[in-house]
C-alpha positions as CSV (number, residue, x, y, z in Angstrom):
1,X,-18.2,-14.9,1.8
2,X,-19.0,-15.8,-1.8
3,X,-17.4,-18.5,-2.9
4,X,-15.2,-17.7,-6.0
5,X,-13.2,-19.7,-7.9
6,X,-9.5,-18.4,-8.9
7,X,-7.6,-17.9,-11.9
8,X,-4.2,-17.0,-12.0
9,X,-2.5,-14.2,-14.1
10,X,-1.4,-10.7,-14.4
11,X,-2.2,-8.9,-11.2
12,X,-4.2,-5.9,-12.6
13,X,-6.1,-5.3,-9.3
14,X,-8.7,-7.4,-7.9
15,X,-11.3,-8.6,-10.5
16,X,-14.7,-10.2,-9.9
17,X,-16.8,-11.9,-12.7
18,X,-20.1,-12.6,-12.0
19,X,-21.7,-14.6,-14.3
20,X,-24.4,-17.6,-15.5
21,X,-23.0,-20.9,-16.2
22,X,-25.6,-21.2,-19.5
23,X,-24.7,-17.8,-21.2
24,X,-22.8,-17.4,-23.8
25,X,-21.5,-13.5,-23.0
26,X,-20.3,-14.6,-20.0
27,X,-18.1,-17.3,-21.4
28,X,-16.8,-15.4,-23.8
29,X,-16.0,-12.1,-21.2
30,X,-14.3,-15.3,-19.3
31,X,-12.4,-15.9,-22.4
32,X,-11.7,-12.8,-22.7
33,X,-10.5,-12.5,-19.6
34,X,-7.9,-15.8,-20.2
35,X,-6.9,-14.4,-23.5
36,X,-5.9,-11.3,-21.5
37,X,-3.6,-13.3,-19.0
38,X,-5.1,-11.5,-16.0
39,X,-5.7,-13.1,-12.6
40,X,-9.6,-12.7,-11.9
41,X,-12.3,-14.8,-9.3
42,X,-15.5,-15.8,-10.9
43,X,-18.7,-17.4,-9.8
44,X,-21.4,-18.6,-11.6
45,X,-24.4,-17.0,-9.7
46,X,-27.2,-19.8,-11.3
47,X,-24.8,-22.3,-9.5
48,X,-25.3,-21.2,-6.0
49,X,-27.9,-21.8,-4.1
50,X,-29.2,-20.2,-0.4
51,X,-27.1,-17.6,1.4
52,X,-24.5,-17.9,-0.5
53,X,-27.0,-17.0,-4.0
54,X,-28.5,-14.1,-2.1
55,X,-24.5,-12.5,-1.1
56,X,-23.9,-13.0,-4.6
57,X,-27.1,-11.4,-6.5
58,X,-26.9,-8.0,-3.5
59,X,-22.9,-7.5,-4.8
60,X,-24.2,-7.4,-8.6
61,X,-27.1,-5.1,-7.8
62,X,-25.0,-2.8,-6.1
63,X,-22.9,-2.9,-9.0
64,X,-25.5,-3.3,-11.7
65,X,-29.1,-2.8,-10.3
66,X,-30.4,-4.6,-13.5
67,X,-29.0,-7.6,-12.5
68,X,-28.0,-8.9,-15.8
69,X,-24.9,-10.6,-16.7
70,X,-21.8,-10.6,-17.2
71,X,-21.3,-8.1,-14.5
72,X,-17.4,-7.4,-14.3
73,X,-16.1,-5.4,-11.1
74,X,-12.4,-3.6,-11.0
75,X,-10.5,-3.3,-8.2
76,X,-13.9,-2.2,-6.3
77,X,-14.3,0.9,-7.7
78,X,-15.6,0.6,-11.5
79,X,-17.3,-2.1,-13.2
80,X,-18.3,-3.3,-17.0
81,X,-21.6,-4.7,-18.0
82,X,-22.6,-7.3,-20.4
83,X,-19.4,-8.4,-22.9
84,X,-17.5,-5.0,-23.4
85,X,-14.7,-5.7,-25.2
86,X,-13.1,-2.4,-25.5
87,X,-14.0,-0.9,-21.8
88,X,-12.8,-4.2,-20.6
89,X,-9.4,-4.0,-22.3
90,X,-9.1,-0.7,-21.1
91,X,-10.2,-1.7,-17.5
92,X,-7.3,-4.2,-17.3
93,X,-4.7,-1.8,-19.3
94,X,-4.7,-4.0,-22.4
């Protein structure tokens, strides 16, 4: 299981951010996502380290076989790339 760490909020479905703890799109999808009010679970991928790394990096390259970052999931079913404003808004019915 991958460890996530949880904020609480609006419950718009679940929400998974994948990010990097050094880059600055991800903090500012996490902010974002505060500014939003929405309950999400994050982890910061570059923070991990053995199994619990490679669980991480397969679920973002079956959402995003890229691999970059922020990779945003919704509810299992869609997911938003890089810092998106607009589609995430939308995603989270904002």
């Amino acid at each position: 299981m991958i460890p996530f760490t949880h904020v609480d909020g609006k419950d718009r479905g679940r929400i998974e951010f994948y990010g990097l703890s050094t880059c600055i799109w991800c903090r500012r999808t996490r902010q974002l996502l505060d500014k939003l009010g929405v309950a999400y679970d994050y982890v910061y991928v570059d923070l991990l380290s053995g199994a619990d790394q490679e669980k991480a990096m397969a679920e973002v390259r079956r959402w995003n076989p890229g691999e970059s970052f922020p990779t945003v999931v919704f509810a299992g079913s869609s997911c938003v790339l890089g810092f998106d404003e607009a589609r995430i808004r939308a995603a989270v019915g904002e």
